[in-house]
N, C-alpha and C positions, 0 to 999 in steps of 0.2 A: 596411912601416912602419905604426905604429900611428895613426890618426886624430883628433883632439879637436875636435867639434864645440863649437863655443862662441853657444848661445842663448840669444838675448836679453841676453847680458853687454855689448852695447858693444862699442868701440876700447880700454876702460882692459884689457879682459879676453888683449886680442893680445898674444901670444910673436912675435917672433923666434927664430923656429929656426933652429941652425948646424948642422953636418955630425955634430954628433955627437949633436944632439938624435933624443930614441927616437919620436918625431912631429910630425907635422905640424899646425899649427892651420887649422880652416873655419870661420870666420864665418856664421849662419845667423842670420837677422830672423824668428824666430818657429818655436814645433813644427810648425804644417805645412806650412811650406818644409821644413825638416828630413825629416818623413816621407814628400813628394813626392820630395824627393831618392832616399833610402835606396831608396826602391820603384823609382826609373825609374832609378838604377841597374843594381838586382839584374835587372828585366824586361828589361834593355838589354844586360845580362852582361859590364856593365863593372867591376864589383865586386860579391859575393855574399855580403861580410860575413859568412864564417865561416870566415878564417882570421886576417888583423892584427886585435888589439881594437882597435872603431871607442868610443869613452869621448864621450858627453855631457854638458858641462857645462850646467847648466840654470840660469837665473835665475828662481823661476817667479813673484814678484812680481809681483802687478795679472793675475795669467795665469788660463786658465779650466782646465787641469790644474795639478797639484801635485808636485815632483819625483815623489814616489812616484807619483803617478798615471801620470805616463808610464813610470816602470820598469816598472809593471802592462802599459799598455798593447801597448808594445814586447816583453816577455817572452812575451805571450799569441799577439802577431799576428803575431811576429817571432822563434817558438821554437828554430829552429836555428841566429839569427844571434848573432856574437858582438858583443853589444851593452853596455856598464855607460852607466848614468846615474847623476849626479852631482848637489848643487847645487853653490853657487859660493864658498860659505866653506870656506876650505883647498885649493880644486881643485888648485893644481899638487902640494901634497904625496898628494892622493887618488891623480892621476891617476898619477905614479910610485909609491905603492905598489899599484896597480890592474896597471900593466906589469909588476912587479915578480911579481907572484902570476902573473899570467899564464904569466911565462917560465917560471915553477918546476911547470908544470901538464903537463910533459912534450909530446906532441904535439896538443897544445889542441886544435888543427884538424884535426885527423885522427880515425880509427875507433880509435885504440885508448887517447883519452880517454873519446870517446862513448861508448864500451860499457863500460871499465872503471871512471872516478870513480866511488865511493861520493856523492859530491853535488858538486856547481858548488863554487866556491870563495865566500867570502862576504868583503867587504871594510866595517868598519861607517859608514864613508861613502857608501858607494856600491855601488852596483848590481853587483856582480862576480862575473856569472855564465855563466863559460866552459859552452859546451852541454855537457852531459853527458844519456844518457840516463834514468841515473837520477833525475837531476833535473827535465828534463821527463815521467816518468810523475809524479813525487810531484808535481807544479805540477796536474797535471787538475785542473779544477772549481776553481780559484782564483779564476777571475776570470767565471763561468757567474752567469745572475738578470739582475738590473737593474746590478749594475757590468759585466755584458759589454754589451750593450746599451746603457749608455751611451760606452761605448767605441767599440762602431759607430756610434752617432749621431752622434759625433764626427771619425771617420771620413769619412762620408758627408758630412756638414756642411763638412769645412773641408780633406781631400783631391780628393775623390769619387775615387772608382774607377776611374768611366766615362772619365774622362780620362786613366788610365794603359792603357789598353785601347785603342787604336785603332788597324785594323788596316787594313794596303795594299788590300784588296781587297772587295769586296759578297760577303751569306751565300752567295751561287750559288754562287763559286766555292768557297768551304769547303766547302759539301755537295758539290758534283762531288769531294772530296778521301774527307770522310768516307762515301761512298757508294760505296765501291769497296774490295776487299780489296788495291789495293796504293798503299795509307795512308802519306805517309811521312814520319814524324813527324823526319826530321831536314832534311827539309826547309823545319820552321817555325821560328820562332823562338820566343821562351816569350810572347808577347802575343797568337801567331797559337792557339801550344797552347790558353789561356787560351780563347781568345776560340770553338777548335772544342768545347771540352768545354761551353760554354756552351748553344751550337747545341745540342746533344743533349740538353743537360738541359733545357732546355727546350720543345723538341718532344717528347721524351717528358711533360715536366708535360701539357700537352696533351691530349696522346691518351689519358694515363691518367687526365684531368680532375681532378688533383692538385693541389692550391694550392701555391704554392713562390713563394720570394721574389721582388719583382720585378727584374727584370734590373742593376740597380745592386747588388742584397744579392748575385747568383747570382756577380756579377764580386767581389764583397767576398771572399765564401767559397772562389771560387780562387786569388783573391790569398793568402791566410791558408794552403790549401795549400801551395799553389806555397813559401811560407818555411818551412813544414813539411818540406820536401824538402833535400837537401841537391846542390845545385848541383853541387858537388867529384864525389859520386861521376859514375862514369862511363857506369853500367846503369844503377841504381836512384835514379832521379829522376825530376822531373816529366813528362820528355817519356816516359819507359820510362810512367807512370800512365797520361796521355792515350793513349799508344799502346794499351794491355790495353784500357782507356774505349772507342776506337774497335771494337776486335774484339769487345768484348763486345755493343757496339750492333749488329755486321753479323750476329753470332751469332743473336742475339735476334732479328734483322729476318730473317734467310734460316727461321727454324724458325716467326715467325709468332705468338712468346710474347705473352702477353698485357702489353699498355704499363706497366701497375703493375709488374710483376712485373722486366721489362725495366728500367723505371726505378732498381727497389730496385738490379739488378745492375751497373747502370753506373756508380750511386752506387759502390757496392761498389768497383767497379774501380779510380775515379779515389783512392781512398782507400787501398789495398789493400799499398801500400809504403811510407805515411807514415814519414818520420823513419828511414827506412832507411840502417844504415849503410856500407852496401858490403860486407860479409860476409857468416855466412852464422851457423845456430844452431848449426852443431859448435864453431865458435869464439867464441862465446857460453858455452856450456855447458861445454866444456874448460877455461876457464881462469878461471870462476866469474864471469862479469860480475853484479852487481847483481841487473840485469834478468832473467836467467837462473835467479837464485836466485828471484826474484819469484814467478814464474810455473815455479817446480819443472821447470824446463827442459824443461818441454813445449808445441812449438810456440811457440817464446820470442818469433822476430820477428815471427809472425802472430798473437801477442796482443796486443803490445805496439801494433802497425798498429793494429789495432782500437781499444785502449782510447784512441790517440790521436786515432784518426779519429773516433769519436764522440762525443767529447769537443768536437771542431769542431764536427761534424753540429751538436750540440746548442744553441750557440749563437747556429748561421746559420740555421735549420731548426727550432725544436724540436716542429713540427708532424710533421717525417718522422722524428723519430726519438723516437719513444713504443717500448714495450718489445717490442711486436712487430716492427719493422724493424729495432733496436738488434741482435736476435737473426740474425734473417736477412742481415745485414751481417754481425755477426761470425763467424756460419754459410760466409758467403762466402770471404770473407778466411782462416780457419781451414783451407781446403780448398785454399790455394794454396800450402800447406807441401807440400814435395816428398815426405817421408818420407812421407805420407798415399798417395804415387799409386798405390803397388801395390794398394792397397783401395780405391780408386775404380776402377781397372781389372775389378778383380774382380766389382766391380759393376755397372758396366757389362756387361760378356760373359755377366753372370749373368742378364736381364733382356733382356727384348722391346720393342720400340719402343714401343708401346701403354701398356704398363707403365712407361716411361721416361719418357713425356711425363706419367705421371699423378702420376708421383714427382715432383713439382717441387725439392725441396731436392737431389734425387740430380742432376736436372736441371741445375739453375742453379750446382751447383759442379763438374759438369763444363765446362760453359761456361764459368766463369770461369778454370778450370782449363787451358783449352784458349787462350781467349784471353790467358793467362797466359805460355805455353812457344809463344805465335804467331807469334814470328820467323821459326820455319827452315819454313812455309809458306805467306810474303809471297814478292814475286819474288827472284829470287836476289840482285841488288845490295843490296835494304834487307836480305834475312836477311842478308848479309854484311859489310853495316855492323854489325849488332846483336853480331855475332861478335865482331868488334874489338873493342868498348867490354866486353862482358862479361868478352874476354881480359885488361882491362885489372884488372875487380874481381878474377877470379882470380890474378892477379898479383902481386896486391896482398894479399890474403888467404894466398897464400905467405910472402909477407915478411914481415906480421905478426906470421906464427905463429913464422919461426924467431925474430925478435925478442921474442915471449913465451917461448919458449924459452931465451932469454939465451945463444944458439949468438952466437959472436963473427961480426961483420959491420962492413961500412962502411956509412955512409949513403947508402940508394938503391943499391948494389950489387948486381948481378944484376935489376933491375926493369927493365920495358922502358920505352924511351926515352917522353918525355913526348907526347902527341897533342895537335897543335895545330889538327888538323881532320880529320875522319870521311874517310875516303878515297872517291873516286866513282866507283871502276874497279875490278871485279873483277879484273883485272891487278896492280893497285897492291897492294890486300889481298892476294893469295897471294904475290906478290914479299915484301913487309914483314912478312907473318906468317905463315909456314910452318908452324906449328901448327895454324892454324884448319880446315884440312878432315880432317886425325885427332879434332880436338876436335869439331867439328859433327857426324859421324858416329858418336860414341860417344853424346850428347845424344840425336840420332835416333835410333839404335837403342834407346838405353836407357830415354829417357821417352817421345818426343814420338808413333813412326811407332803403335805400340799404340794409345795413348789415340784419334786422328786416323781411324786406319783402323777402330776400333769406333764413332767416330758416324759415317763416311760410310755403315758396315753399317746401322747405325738411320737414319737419315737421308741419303735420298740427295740432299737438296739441300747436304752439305756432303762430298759426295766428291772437290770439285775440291780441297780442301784438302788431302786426304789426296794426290791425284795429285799438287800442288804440292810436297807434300816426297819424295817419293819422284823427284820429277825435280831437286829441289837434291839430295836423297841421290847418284842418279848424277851429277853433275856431281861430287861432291867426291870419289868413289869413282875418278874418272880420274885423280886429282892423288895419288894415297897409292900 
């Protein structure tokens, strides 16, 4: 059911709602109760506000934003959430024609709004902007200068961050996490994620003597991720980001890169599936999404990552992202499209360690490339949680397509049952999902054991990685 916050209106502004009303009303004393909420919600994963429209009614009289101000603000910080703001003359007939547009927007909340609306829907009262993605690449650079900036000032002044961020345990125990290849990023929750990507970004500012925001902006600019991200799916989110983040930092730390370099690529990483919508570029490109048409359907989701991701960078950072690392990000991210791997392989085998180390951009997108497809050699329980939730996007990327097919179906039929938590027994996973050791071995064989066993050849400080999947290869090789 859809939400109406009601700020700044008063008691004259309360509904009563009955059983057949399409929402519920929230009373909120001001916008940054409001946007303390919406965040320690979404960090708490008790609501991710991108599936019912959550509709704010705004009073903004005697106030220091402007209705429109907070549309800005909210759309900018709050890009994949499904948000409208409102003022307060006419609200209830805004807000039902706001649900009304909603309902007719087909699967709003789902990947096959995202990728196919030609733009958000527009309501001329109010803010009625179902995510679409073509609507967030057209939004880039709206709200970039001194109206972003004041935006974070505001922010910082009258949320803060630092207090949506705090975590059960001291940095020890998160480096004893992130200083080991078996990382296991479903063992955090998204304040703990938050708070380990922090850790590294900022030990690397450090060592690479890098100025970068201070530790209030650094949580600002994960926060503003983290909503960039889409919750819903089940692979391609912020913990799948933090997880590449981590392997990209142990990458970089076991070969001994230089910290700039290392910095730019774990940047790269945390960024590298922004605004991802749980599919994939064929079905982008088959069935003419927007975006696809954009970017001439080449390498559609890892441009799109890109131009979304720098687009952040640039606001939170505009010191690290000048045209030189703009390039070597999107450098990065470009090279984590699969259809690329056969010509990074090649180049790889083609080429001497000496040579490999002096190629840095051949370098750093193997790396990221590697900490990219690094599930199937972490220990076998986390690669086999990572199994599940991927089973889950390809699943799902089935049903889509017979459904852009317009092959007759029911709702949700054939899909697999819904996951209400990550299973913690390799017994449990091959019980419940008897696909996954045919699908993990054709993954290995096809992308991952090549790419793995030509850097343990060049580098033998990472051959334990290559023996790590070739030991989950034979485990799964016993079940088929």
């Amino acid at each position: 059911m859809a939400t109406v916050y009601l700020v700044n209106c008063g008691t004259d502004a309360e509904v009563a709602e009955d059983e057949e009303s399409p929402y519920v009303s929230v009373v909120v004393e001001g916008v940054p109760e409001l946007l303390r909420e919406m965040f320690r919600a979404r960090l708490g994963s008790e609501r991710d506000y991108e599936g019912e429209m959550s509709i704010v009614v705004y009073d903004d009289q005697e106030q220091e934003l402007s209705v429109h101000q907070l549309q800005e603000l909210v759309q900018n910080f709050m890009p994949c959430l499904n948000i409208a703001v409102t003022g307060v003359e006419g609200w209830r007939a805004t807000v039902r024609a706001t649900l009304e547009a909603a309902a007719h927007s087909g699967r709003a909340n789902g990947s096959q709004y995202w990728m196919y609306a030609e733009s958000a829907g527009e309501h001329s009262r109010c803010s009625f902007k179902m995510y679409s993605m073509a609507k967030h690449l057209s939004s880039l650079g709206d709200t970039h200068g001194e109206k972003s900036n004041e935006y974070r000032r505001y922010l910082m002044r009258h949320v803060n961050p630092s207090d949506l961020v705090v975590v059960p345990h001291d940095d020890n125990h998160y480096w004893s996490l992130l200083d080991t290849w078996s990382f296991n990023a479903h063992a955090l929750d998204i304040v703990e994620l938050i708070w380990c990507a922090k850790l590294v970004i900022s030990k690397l500012c450090t060592a690479a003597a890098t100025a970068c925001p201070e530790p209030v902006g650094i949580i600002l600019l994960l926060l503003h991720l983290e909503c960039s991200y889409h919750q819903g799916n089940k692979f391609h989110n912020f913990r799948h980001a933090v997880d590449v983040m981590q392997a990209t930092y142990q990458l970089c730390d076991l070969l001994k890169l230089d910290p700039g370099i290392s910095l730019t690529l774990c940047i790269s990483a945390i960024g590298h599936d922004v605004a991802h919508p749980g599919t994939n570029n064929a079905l982008m490109c088959k069935y003419g999404s927007p975006v696809a048409k954009h970017y001439n359907g080449v390498s559609v989701l890892e441009n799109f990552h890109s131009d979304v991701f720098i687009s952040i960078l640039g606001q939170h950072w505009p010191e690290f992202s000048d045209v030189v690392q703009r390039q070597a990000i999107r450098d990065a991210i470009i090279s984590t499209d699969m259809a690329l791997h056969e010509q990074y392989l090649l180049k790889l085998r083609s080429c001497g360690t000496r040579s490999l180390r002096e190629d840095i951009p051949l370098l750093t997108s193997l790396i990221i490339k590697a900490a990219d497809i690094s599930n199937v050699s972490r220990p076998l329980i986390i690669s086999a949680q990572w199994a599940v939730l991927i089973s889950y996007e390809f699943d799902h990327c089935t049903f889509l397509e017979n459904r852009l097919k317009n092959e007759p179906h029911n709702e949700g039929e054939g899909m697999m049952d819904d996951l209400d938590r990550v299973p913690d027994s390799i017994d449990e996973i091959v019980s419940k999902f008897p696909g996954i050791p045919g699908g993990q071995l054709f993954f290995i064989t096809t992308f991952v054991e090549g790419l793995f066993a030509g850097l343990a050849e060049k580098f033998g400080e990472l051959k334990f990685l290559s023996d790590n999947v070739q030991s989950n290869k034979s485990f799964w090789l016993q079940l088929v």
